[in-house]
N, C-alpha and C positions, 0 to 999 in steps of 0.2 A: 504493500500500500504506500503510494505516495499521496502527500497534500498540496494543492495549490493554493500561495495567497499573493495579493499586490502587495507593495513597497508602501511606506506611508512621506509623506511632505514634512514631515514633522522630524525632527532628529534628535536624537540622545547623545552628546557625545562629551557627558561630563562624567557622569552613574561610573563607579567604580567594580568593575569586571570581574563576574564567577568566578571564572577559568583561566588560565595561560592558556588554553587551546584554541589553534587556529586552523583555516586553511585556506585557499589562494582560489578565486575563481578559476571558474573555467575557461571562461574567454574572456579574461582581462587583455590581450590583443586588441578584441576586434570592440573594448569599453577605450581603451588608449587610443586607438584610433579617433573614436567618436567624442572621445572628449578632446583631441587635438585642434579638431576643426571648431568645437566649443568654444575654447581660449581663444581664436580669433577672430571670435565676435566682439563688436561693441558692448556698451553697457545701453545704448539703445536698441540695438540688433538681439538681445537677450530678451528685454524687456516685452518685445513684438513677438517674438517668435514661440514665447513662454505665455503671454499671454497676462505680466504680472505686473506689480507697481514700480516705481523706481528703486526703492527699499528694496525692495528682494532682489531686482535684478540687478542692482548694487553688491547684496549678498553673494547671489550666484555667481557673479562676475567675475567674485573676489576667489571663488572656491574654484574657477574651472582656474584661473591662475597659479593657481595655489598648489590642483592635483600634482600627485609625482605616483608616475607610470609603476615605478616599484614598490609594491603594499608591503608594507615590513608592519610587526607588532606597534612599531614607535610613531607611526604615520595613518594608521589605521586603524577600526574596531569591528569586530565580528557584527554581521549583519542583524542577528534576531537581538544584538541590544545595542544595535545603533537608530534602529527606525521605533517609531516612536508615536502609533497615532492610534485609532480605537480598535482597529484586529489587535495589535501588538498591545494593547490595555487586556484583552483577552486571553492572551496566549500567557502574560506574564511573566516573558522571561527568565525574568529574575528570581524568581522562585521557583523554575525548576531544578528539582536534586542532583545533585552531579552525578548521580546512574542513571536520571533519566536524559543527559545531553546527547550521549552516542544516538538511543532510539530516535531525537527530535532531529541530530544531522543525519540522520539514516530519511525519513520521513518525509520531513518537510525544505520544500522549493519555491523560493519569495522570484515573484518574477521581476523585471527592472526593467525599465527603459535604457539605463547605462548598461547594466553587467547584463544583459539576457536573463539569466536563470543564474539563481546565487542558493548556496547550502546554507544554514543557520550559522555556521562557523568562518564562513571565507567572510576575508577582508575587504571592506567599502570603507572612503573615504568619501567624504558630506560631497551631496549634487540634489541635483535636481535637475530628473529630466524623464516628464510623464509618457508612456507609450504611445499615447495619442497624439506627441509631438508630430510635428509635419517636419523631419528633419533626417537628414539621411548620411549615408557613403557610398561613393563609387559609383554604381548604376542604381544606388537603392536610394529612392524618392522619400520613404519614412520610416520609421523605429520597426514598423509590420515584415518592413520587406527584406533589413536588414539582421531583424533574428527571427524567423518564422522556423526557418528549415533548421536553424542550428538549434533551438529550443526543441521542435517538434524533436527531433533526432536524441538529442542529451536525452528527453525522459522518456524514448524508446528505447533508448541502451540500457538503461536503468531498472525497466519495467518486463515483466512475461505477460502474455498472454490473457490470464486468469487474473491479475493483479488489479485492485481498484483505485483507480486514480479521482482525490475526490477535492472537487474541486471548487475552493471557497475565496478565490478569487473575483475581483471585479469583470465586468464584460470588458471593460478599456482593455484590459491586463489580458483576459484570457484569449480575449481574438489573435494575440499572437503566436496561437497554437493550432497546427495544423490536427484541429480533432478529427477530420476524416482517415490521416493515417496515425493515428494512436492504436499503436497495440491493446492497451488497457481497457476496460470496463470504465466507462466516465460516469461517476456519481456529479452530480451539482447541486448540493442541499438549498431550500429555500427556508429564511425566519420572517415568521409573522408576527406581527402584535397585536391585538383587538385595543381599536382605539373608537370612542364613536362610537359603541355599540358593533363595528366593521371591523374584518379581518384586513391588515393592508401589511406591504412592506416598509418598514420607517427604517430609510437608512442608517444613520446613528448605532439602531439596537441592532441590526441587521450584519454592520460591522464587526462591531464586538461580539457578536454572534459566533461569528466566521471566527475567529482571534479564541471563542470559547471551545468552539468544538473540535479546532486543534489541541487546545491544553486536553479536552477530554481522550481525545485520541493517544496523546503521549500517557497522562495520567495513566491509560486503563488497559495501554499498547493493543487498542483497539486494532484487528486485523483483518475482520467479514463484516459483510453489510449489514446482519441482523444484529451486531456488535454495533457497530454506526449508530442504528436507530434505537440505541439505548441510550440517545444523547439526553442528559438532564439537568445541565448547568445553566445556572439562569433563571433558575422556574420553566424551561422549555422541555417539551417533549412530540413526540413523533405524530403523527395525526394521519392515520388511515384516510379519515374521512377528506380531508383537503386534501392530497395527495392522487393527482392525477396521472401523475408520469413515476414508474416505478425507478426512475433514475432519477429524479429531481424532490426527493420527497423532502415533503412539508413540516416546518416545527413551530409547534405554535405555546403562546402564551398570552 
């Protein structure tokens, strides 16, 4: 079983670190590449292309300058406790036990706009740059075209046949997976809230959702799908009755 989730906007990079364990992306290549062409943007050229205020893209500006190609411990921090926004409020990091870290870099695959696909342990240095950027290299026009094939590929090498890929990523994030050739079984849970008297998705809780039913999966090294829908963190639980697609099933509260 692997888990899918997005990257958050938000960064940690003060929180003082579980582990001395690390490890080194996979195609930090073809993220140095794309942040080379980054650094030679403006600080208006950021701004436009991000979509952001002058502040930030002040910030970001400072950061694509700043990156250095080589991730060392002193320069960098492990991805599931660098990002920082409401999955990763759910997953909680930082209190997972140091027996359960291997199962979480076994598990779990945060997708990136920069890195393509990053394990819980490989090194990211502070960016920002959302997949739905309009921003490319070489003959590829944007973030989609530039890691489709090499994403889709890394969690087919990774994955058999039988194995459930489940995936609690955003649609931004996930369209840059070719799920026609996915090996795996694709689970995609949905969290409901009754608000209004009305079942609806509220993204917020829907987030931290996503962020819970990973810690639940690590917590409980959840591994089959009737295992899955014994999610109950939250006050959430499974719902036959809403649950129309037997891959996309329903958790309600």
């Amino acid at each position: 079983m692997k888990i899918l989730v997005s990257p958050a906007k938000s960064l940690n990079l003060e929180s003082d670190l579980p582990t001395t364990k690390y490890t080194r992306p996979l195609f930090l290549d073809t993220a140095s590449q794309l942040q080379r062409k980054l650094a030679r943007l403006t600080k208006q050229e950021v701004a436009k292309l991000m979509s952001i205020s002058d502040k930030l893209a002040d910030l970001n500006y400072s950061r694509f300058q700043e990156f250095e190609e080589n991730h060392t411990k002193d320069n960098s921090r492990p991805a599931i406790y660098t990002f920082d926004g409401d999955v990763y409020n759910g997953i909680d990091a930082y209190s997972i036990p140091e027996h359960k870290i291997e199962l979480l870099q076994d598990r779990l695959r945060i997708l990136s706009g920069l890195y393509g696909v990053l394990k819980p342990l490989d090194l990211i240095q502070a960016y920002r740059l959302e997949m739905g950027t309009k921003f490319g290299i070489v003959h590829n026009n944007n973030l989609y075209e530039v890691w489709q094939d090499k994403v889709t590929r890394s969690l087919n090498a990774e994955m058999k046949k039988e194995d459930l890929l489940i995936n609690l990523a955003s649609n931004e994030y996930f369209k840059v997976i070719d799920s026609a050739k996915l090996k795996a079984k694709l689970i995609s849970p949905v969290f409901k809230d009754f608000k209004n008297g009305k079942l609806k998705i509220i993204s917020f809780y829907a987030k931290k959702a996503r962020g819970s039913m990973t810690r639940f999966i690590i917590d409980n090294d959840v591994s089959d799908f009737d295992e899955l829908l014994g999610f109950n963190y939250d006050n959430y639980r499974f719902s036959e009755e809403y649950t129309d697609n037997v891959n996309e099933p329903v958790f309600i509260r």
